[in-house]
N, C-alpha and C positions, 0 to 999 in steps of 0.2 A: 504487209504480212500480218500486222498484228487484226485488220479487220476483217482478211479473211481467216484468222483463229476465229472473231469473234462471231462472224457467222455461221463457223459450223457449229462452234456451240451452242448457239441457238437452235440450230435444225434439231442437232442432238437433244434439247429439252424438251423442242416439237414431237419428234419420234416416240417419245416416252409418254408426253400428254396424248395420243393417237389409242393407247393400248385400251380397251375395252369398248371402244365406238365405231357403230354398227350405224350402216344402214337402213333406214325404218321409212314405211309409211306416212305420206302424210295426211295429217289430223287436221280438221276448222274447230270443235269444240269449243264454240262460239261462246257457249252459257258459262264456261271458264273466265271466259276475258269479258263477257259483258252481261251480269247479269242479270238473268229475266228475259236473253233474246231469244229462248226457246230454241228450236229444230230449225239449225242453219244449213241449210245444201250446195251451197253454191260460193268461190268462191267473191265472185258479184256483191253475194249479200255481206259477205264478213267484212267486203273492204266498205261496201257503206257505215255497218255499225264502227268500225274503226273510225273513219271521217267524222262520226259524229261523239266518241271520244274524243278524239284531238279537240274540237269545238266546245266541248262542254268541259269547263273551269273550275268544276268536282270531283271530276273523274276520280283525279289520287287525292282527296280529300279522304281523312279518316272517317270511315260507316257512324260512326257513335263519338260522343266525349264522355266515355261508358269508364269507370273508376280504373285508379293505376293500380293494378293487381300487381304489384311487382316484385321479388323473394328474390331475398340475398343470402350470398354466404361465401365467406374469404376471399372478396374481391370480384365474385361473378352477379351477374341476377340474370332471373328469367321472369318471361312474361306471357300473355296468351295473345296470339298474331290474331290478329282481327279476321282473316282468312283462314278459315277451316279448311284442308284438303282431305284427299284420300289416304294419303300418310302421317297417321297420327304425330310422328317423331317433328314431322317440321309445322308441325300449329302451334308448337313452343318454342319463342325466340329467345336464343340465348345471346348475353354479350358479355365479353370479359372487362374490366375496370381495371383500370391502371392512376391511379390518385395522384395530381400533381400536388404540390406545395401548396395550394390555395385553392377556392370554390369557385371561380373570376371564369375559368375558361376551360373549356372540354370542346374535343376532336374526336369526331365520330366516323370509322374507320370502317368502311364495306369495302370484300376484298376482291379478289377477282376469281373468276369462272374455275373450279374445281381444287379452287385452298385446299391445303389440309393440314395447315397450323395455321396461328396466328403470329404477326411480328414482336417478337423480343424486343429485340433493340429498337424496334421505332416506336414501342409504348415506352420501355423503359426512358429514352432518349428524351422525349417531350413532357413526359412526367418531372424527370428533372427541371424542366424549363417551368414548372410552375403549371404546366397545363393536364388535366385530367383526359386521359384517354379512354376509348371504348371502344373496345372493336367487335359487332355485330355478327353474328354468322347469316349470311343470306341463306335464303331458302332451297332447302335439299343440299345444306351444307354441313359440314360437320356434326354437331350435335345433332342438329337436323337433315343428317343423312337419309335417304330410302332405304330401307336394309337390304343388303345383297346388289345393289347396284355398285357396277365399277367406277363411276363418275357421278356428278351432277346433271345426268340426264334429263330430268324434269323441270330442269330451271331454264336450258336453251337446246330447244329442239325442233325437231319437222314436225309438233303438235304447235300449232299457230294461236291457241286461244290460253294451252297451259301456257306456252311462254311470255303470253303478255301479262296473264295472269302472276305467274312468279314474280316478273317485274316488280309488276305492280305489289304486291305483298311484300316484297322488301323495301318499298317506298312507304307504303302503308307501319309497316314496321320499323323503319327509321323517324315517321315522323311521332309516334308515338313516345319513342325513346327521349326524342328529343323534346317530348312537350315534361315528359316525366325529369331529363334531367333542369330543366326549366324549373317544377316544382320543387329540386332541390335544392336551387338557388343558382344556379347558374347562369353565369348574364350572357356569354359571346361564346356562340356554338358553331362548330365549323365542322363542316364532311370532308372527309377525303376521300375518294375511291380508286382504286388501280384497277383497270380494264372495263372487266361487266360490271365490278364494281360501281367503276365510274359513271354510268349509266343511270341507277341505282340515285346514287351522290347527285346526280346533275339535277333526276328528274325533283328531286329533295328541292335543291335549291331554289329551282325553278318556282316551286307549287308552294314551299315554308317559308314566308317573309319574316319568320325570325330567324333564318339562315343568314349571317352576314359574313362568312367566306366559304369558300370552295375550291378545292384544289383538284382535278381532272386528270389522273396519272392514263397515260396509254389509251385516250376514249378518241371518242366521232360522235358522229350526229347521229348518223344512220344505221342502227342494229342488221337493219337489211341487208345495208350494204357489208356492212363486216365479215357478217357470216356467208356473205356470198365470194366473198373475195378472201378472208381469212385463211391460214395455214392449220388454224387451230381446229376451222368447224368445216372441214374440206366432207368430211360423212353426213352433215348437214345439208351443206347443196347438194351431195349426191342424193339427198333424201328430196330433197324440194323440187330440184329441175326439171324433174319430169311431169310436176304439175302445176306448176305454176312458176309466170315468172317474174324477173327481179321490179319491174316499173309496179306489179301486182302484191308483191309482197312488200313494197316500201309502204302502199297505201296499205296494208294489213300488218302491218305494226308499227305504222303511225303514229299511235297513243305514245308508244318506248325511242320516240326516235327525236333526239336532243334537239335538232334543228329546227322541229315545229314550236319548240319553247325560247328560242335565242331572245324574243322579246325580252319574256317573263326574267332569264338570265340577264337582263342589261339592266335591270333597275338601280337605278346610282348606288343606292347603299348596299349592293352584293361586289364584293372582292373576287378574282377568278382568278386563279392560276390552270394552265394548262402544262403540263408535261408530253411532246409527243417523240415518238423515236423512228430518228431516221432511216433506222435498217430494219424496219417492223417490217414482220412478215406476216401478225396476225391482225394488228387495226394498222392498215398502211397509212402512208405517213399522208398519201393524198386527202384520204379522208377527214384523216384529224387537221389538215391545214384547210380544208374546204369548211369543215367546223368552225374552224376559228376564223377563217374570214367573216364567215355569214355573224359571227358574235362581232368582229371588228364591224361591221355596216351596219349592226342592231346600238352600237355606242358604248358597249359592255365595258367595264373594268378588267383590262384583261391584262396578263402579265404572262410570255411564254419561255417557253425551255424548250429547245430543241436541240435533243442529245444524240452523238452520230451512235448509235448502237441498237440491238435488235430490241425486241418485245423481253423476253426473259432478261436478257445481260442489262439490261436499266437496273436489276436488283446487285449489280457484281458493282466494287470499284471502278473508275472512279464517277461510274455517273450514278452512283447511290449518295454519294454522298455530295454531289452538284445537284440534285433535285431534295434530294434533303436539308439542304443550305434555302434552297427556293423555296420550298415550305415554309420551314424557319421564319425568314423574311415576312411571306405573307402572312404565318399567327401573331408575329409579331407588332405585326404593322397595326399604328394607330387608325379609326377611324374618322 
């Protein structure tokens, strides 16, 4: 009884995240996600320059080590995202700071696909613990909202080259943060992300060998597959299917897709926690477990949680605070 309560309530969160998302066209806008490719026509050619993303070990490397412009005030700063878009509001990243007891350690918090606060109690909570929090707004996210848009449309959509592109800008922009909170002394810097977040977090880990933990709330490997299978981006495949399909769209977001980095994630001194949910209806659970095999046979440091509840109810008791216990654990853990 109690888990099918706990599924419709889920559906019920689903039904609500649905409200504003349309059906659209789909976009290659290739010179978004790779640029300098000029006039792409084809899907053919975008999955090539994809292929040769994934191969190239710069890809999410910051464009410059251009000065930390960085401006604060009561606990926030902002910065200037190394990716200029068409909407001025999100070439300014903002992050909130939450100050633990001591300068030793901060957790770098990207949230998931159309936030619209950031966590109280899990800054305040870890703060307490000594550890400095930050939580990021991903792009076309809060502060960096599109004006007039009902969601986070421009971060994951049927435009295949903006959405790598976002990606990739929030990675760009967490590792910036992190090279900044670096210069303010901080030694042990850890990501968390919950869902697209996670994505965001992993691709960090992956690519910043001064990332020595990672915790993975609600993710996969494959952005593809999610959104082809997902509850949440069900107006996305309806957008995509009729032109392209899923084996072609794996190879064209590639670059965003966890499993081609499982190496990079195994390196001894990265910590991993994964968090995945067994009653997910939007990253199903096959995914996130085909994820974490392929990290289990890459040698990874991997530690999991598999909690029986949907995608949203991971934020309700008591599995908030079973993965929150699991966090704990791994910031805590010596290296």
């Amino acid at each position: 009884m109690f888990y099918k309560w706990l599924d419709r309530w889920d559906e019920r969160r689903a039904q609500r995240g649905d409200e504003g998302k349309k059906v659209t066209d789909v976009v290659l806008a290739a010179e978004l996600a790779f640029p300098g490719a000029g006039n792409v026509a084809s899907i053919a050619d975008f999955c090539d320059l994809a292929d040769r993303a994934v191969a190239d070990p710069s890809y999410f490397d910051e464009p410059s080590r251009s000065e930390l412009s960085f401006e604060g005030r009561k606990g926030w700063i902002s910065f200037p995202s190394d990716i200029s878009t068409e909407t001025d509001e999100n070439s300014t990243v903002f992050a909130r700071i939450t100050k633990g007891r001591s300068f030793d350690r901060a957790l770098v918090v990207f949230h998931h696909w159309n936030a619209r606060s950031r966590n109280d109690l899990l800054a305040k909570s870890f703060a307490r613990q000594g550890i400095t929090v930050v939580e990021i707004a991903l792009p076309y996210h809060l502060e960096r909202k599109r004006p007039g848009s009902s969601h986070a449309d421009y971060m994951l959509s049927a435009n295949l080259g903006r959405t790598i592109r976002s990606v990739r800008q929030g990675v760009l922009d967490g590792r910036k943060l992190i090279r900044w909170l670096r210069a303010e002394g901080y030694k042990e810097i850890s990501v968390l992300g919950m869902s697209l977040g996670s994505w965001v977090a992993g691709l960090i880990a992956a690519h910043d060998p001064t990332v020595r933990k990672a915790a993975l709330f609600l993710t996969a490997g494959s952005l593809a597959d999610m959104v082809w299978t997902g509850r949440a981006t069900q107006s996305i495949r309806a957008s995509l299917e009729p032109a392209i399909e899923l084996p072609d769209l794996n190879r064209a977001w590639g670059p965003v897709n966890l499993e081609n980095y499982t190496d990079r994630l195994a390196r001894p001194d990265l910590d991993i926690l994964v968090v995945l949910a067994l009653r997910d209806k939007v990253v199903l659970p096959e995914l996130s477990k085909r994820f974490v095999d392929r990290l289990n046979d890459a040698g990874a440091k991997l530690d999991l949680l598999e909690a029986n509840c949907g995608h949203y109810s991971l934020s309700i008791p008591p599995y908030v605070i079973l993965s929150g216990l699991r966090l704990r654990a791994l910031l805590h853990r010596r290296p």
